[in-house]
C-alpha positions in Angstrom: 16.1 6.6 1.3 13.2 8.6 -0.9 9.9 7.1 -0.8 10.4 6.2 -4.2 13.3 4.2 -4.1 11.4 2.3 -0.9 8.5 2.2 -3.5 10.8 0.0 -6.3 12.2 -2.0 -3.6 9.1 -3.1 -2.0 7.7 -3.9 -5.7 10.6 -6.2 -6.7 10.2 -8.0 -3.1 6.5 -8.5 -4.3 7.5 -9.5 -7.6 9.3 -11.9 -7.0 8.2 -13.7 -3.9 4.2 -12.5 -3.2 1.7 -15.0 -4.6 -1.2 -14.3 -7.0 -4.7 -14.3 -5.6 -5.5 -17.6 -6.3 -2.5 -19.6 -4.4 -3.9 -17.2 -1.5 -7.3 -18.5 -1.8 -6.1 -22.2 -1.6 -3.5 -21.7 1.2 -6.6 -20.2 3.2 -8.7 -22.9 2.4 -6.1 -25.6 3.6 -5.5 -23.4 6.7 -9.4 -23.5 7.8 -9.8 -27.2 6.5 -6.7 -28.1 9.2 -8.1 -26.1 11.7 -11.7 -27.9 11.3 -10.0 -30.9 11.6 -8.0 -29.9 14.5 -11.0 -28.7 16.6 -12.8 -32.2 15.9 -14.4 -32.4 13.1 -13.7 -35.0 10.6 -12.2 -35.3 7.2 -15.4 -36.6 5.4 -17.4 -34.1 7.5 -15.3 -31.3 7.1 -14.9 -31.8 3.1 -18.5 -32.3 2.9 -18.9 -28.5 4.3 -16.5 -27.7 2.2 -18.3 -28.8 -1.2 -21.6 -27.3 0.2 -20.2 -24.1 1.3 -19.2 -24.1 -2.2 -22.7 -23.7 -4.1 -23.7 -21.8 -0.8 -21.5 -18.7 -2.4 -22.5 -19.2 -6.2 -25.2 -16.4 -6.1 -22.6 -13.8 -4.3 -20.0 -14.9 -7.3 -22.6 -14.2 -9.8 -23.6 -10.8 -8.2 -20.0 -9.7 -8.0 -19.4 -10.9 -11.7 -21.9 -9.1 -12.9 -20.9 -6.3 -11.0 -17.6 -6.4 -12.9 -19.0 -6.7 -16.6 -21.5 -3.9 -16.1 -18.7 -2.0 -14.8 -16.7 -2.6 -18.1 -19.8 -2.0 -20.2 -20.2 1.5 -18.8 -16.2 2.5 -18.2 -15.7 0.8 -22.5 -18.9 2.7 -23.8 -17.6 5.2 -26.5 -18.9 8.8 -24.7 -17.2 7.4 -21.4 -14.4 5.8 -23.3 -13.7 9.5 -25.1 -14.1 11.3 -21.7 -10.7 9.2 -20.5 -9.1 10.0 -23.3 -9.5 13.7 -23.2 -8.8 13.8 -19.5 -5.7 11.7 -20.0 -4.3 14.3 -21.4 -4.3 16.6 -18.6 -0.6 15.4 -16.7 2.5 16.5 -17.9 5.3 14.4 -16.1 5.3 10.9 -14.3 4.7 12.2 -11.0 1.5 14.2 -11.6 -0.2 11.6 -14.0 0.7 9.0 -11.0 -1.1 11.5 -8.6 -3.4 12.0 -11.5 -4.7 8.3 -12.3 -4.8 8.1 -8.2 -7.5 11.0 -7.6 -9.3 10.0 -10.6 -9.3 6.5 -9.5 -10.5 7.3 -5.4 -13.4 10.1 -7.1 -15.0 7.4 -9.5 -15.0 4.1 -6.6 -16.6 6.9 -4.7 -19.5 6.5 -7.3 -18.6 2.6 -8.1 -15.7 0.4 -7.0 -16.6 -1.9 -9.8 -16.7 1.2 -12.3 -13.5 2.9 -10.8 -11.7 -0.4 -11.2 -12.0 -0.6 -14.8 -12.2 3.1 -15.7 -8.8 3.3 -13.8 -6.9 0.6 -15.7 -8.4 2.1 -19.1 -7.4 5.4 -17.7 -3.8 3.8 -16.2 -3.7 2.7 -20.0 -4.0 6.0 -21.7 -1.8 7.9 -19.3 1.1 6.2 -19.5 0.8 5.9 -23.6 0.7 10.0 -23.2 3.2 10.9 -20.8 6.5 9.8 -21.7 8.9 9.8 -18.5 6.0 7.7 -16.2 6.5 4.7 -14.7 3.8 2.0 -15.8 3.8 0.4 -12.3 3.5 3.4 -10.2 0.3 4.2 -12.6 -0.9 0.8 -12.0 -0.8 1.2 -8.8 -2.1 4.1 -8.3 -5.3 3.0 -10.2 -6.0 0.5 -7.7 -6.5 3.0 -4.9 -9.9 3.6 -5.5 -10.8 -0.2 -4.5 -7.9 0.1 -2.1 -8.9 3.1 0.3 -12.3 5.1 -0.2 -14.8 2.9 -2.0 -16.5 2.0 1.5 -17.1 5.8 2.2 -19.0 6.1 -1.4 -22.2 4.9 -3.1 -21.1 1.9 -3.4 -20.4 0.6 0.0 -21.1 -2.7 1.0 -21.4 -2.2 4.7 -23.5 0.9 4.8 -26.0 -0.5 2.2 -26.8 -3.7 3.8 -27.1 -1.9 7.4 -29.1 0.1 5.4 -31.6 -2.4 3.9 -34.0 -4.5 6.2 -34.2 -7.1 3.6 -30.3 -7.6 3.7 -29.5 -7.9 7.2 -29.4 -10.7 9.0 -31.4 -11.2 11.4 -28.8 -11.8 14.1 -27.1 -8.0 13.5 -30.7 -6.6 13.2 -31.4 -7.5 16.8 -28.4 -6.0 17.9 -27.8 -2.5 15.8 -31.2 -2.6 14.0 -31.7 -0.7 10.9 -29.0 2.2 10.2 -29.6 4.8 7.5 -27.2 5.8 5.0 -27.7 9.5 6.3 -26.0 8.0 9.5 -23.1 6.4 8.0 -22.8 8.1 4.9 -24.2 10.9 5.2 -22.0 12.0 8.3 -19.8 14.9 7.8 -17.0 12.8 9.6 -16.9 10.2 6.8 -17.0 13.1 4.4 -13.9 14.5 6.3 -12.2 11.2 6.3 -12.7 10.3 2.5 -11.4 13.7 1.5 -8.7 13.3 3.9 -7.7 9.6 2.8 -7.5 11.2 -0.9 -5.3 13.9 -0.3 -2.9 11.9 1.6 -3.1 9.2 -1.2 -2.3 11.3 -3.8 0.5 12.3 -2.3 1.9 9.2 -2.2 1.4 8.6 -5.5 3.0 11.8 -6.2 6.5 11.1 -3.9 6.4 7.0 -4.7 6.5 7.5 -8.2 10.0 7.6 -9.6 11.6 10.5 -11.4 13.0 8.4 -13.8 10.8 5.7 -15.0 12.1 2.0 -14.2 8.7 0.3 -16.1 8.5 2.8 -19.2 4.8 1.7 -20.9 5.4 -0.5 -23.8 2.5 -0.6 -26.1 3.5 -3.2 -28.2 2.2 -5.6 -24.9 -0.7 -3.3 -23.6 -3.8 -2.9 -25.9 -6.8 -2.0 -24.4 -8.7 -5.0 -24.5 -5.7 -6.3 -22.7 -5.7 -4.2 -20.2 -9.5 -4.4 -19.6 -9.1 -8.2 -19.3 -6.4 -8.6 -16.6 -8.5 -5.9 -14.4 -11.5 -8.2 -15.1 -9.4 -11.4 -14.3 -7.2 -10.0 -11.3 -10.5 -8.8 -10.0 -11.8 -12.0 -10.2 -9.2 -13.8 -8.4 -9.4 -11.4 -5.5 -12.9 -12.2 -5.8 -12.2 -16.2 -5.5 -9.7 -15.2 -2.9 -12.1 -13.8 -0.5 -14.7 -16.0 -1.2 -12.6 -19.1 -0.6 -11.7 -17.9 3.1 -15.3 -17.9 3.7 -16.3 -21.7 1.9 -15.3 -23.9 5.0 -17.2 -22.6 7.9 
């Protein structure tokens, strides 16, 4: 069995039977409201955490929103828009614009994960129009593994900037690590090594994964680009909800 064949199967399991981001979120919230209830705690108490958790997490939402439209804004602006066009044009075959979409994908979450997500569906977008012979789903993919693998080694990183900032960290982790500089986490030549390390092996799964003969040809009568820029912004979203929703009951 090639990877690629292993590739198609495990996408037609997921297909079919794994459930979007928001049926996760609820199944996790029912999962920590029985377990509430099953250590003690009431039904009216526990649904009463639950609504204020709720409002507790508004001003994360909004931050990460607005994370996600800036991201657009820049990745949609006509220079950047015209610099994924030009480099779109640079693979030849499936394989290498799979391994292609994938690099560019890891190199701009490296700057922004919330830039790389969009820039990589436009760019997804673009690449499969171009390259007859790709497979639309193993480009998909493959623009997802910048959120998906290096991001938290890049500017952007979540954990490094709050260890980072004394105003971010709680006061609880403080005590314990103190304040850690990004020339200690980013900065490190070992995360260098590991980034660069995680995108060479990604690519070449992108490269081997992709079929040779394209299953999920691009149609373009069903991807314009606005379309495309709105399910990254709502699938983001839901992942969003999703892992904000495992935190709500606490």
């Amino acid at each position: 069995m090639t990877l690629a064949s292993l590739g198609l199967r495990l996408s037609d399991w997921f297909e079919r039977w794994f459930p979007d981001a928001f049926a996760l979120a609820l199944t996790a919230v029912a999962i920590v409201f029985a377990a509430s209830v099953a250590l003690g705690s009431s039904v009216t108490q526990t649904a009463q955490w639950f609504g204020a958790g709720f409002w507790d997490l508004v001003a994360f939402t909004m931050q990460m929103s607005m994370i996600i439209v800036t991201g657009y804004a820049v990745a949609t602006a006509p220079p950047v828009y015209a610099v994924v066009r030009r480099i779109a044009e640079i693979p030849t075959n499936g394989r290498n614009a799979a391994a292609f979409v994938g690099l560019f994908s890891m190199l701009a979450s490296l700057i922004s994960w919330s830039f790389s997500l969009i820039f990589s569906g436009l760019l997804a977008r673009e690449v499969a129009r171009r390259v007859h012979g790709s497979d639309y789903r193993a480009i998909g993919a493959a623009a997802y593994l910048g959120v998906g693998s290096v991001w938290a080694l890049g500017l952007s990183s979540s954990a490094a900037l709050i260890m980072a900032a004394p105003a971010s960290l709680p006061d609880a982790i403080e005590k314990i690590s103190g304040v850690i500089p990004l020339s200690q986490t980013l900065g490190l030549w070992q995360s260098m090594v590991i980034a660069a390390a995680l995108i060479v092996v990604s690519m070449v799964l992108c490269y081997y994964s992709a079929p040779v003969t394209p299953e999920a040809p691009f149609d373009v009568s069903i991807a314009t680009p606005s379309s495309v820029s709105c399910c990254t912004i709502v699938s983001s979203m839901l992942s969003a909800c999703a892992t904000n929703s495992a935190a709500i009951v606490r």
